[in-house]
C-alpha positions as CSV (number, residue, x, y, z in Angstrom):
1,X,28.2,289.3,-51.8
2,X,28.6,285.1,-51.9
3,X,31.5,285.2,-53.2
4,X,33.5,287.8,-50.5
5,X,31.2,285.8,-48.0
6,X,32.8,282.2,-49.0
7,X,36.4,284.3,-48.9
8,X,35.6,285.5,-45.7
9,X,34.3,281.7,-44.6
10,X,37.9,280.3,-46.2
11,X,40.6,283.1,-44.5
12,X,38.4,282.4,-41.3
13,X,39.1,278.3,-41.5
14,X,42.5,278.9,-42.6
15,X,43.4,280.9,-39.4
16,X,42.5,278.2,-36.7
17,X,44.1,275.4,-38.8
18,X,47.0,277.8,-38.7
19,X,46.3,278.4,-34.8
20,X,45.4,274.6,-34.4
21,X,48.8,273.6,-36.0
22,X,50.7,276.2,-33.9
23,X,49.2,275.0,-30.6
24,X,49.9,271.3,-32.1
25,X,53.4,272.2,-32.1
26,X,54.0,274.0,-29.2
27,X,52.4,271.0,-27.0
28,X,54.6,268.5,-29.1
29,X,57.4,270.6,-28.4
30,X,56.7,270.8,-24.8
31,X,56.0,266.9,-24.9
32,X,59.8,266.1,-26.4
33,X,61.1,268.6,-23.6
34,X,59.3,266.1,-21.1
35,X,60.7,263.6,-22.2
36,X,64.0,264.4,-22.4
37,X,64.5,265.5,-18.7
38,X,62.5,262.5,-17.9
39,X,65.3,260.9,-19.4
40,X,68.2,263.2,-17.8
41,X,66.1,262.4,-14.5
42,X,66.4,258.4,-15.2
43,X,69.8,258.6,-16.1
44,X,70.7,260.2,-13.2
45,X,68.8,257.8,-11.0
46,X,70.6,255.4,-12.4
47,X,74.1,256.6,-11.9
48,X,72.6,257.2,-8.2
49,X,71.6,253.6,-7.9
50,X,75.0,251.9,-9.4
51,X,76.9,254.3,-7.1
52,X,74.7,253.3,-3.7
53,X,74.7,249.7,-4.5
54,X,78.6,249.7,-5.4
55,X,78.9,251.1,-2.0
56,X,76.8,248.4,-0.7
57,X,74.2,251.0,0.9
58,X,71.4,249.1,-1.2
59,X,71.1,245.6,-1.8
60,X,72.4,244.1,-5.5
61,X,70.1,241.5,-5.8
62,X,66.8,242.7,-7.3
63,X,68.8,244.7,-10.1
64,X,72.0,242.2,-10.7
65,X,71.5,241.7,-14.2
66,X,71.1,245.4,-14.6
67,X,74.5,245.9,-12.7
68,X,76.0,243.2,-14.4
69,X,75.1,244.7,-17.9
70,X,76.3,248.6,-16.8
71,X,79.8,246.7,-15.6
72,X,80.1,244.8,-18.9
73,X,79.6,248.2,-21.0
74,X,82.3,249.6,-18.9
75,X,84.7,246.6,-19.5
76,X,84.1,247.1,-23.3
77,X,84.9,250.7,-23.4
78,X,88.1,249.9,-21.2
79,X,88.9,247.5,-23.9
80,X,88.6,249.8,-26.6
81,X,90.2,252.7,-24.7
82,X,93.0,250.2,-24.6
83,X,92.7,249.2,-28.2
84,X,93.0,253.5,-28.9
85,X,95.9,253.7,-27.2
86,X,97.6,250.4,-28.7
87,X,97.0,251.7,-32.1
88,X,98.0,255.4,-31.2
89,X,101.2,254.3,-30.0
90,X,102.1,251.9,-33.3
91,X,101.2,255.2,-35.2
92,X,103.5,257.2,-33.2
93,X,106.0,254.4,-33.7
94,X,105.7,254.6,-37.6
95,X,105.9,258.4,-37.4
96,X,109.0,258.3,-35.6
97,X,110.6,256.0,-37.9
98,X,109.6,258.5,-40.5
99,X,110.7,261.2,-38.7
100,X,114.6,259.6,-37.9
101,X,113.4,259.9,-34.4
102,X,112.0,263.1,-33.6
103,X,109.4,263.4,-31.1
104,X,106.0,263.9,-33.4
105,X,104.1,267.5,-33.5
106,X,101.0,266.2,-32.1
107,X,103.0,264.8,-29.3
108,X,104.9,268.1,-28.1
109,X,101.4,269.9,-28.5
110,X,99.4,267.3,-26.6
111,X,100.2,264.7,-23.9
112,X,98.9,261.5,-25.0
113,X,96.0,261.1,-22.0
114,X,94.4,264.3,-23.9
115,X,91.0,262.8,-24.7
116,X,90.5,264.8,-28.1
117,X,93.4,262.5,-28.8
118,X,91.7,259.8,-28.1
119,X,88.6,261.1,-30.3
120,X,90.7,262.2,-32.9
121,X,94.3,260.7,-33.1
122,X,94.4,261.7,-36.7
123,X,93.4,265.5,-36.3
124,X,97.1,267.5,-35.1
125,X,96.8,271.0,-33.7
126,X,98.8,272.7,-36.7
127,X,97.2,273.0,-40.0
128,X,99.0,271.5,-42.8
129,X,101.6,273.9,-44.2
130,X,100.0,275.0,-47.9
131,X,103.1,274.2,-50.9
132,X,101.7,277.2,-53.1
133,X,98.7,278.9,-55.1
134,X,98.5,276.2,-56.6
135,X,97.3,275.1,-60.3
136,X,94.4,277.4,-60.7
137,X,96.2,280.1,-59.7
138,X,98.9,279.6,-62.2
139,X,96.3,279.1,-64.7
140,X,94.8,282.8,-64.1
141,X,98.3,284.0,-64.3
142,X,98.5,282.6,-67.7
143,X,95.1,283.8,-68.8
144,X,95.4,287.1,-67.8
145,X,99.1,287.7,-68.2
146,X,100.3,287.8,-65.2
147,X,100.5,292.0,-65.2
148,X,96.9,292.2,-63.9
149,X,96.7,295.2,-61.6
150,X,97.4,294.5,-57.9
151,X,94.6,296.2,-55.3
């Protein structure tokens, strides 16, 4: 009887671990959750805040270098916004050239404030056309003969 006794002790210690570690989670889970509308709730404060003291309802002073940093992060992504669109266009030049000036595909299918353009200036809405089977293919044909039975 000891030994189904010390089985019993065992399957008994294993399930609160196992409920121990479950509980664990599910407060670290809740914990992260906390945290990230505590976040969303800062964020938002913030944006609140910039807006109020743009609008001169709340005084700059105690939080100038904190504006002054949020206003400098803006100017940068200006800049690179600027920089996108510099290089966008010296692409669209070269294309053109290419092209013996026709207007680009991704241009007719897109107008150039599109901001997925801006993400992606080297994705274009068509796929690119497929020139065959391809070498594999051919390579099947060969092995097989090329009468294989069609489904």
């Amino acid at each position: 009887m000891s030994v189904l006794d010390n089985i019993a002790k065992q399957a008994n210690r294993l399930a609160t671990d196992v409920q121990m570690s479950l509980k664990r989670a599910r407060v670290e889970g809740e914990r992260r959750l906390l945290q990230r509308q505590h976040r969303a709730a800062l964020e938002e404060l913030g944006e609140r805040a910039y807006e109020q003291v743009r609008a001169g309802v709340l005084p700059e002073e105690p939080i100038a270098a904190e504006i002054a940093a949020v206003e400098g992060k803006l100017m940068e992504i200006e800049a690179k916004v600027a920089e996108i669109d510099e290089l966008r266009g010296e692409d669209e030049e070269e294309g053109a050239a290419d092209e013996a000036g026709e207007p680009a595909a991704e241009e007719a299918a897109a107008p150039p404030d599109d901001p997925s353009r801006t993400a992606f200036p080297m994705v274009g809405d068509t796929p690119p056309a497929s020139p065959g089977p391809g070498a594999g293919w051919e390579a099947a044909e060969r092995f097989f003969g090329g009468d294989a039975p069609k489904d």
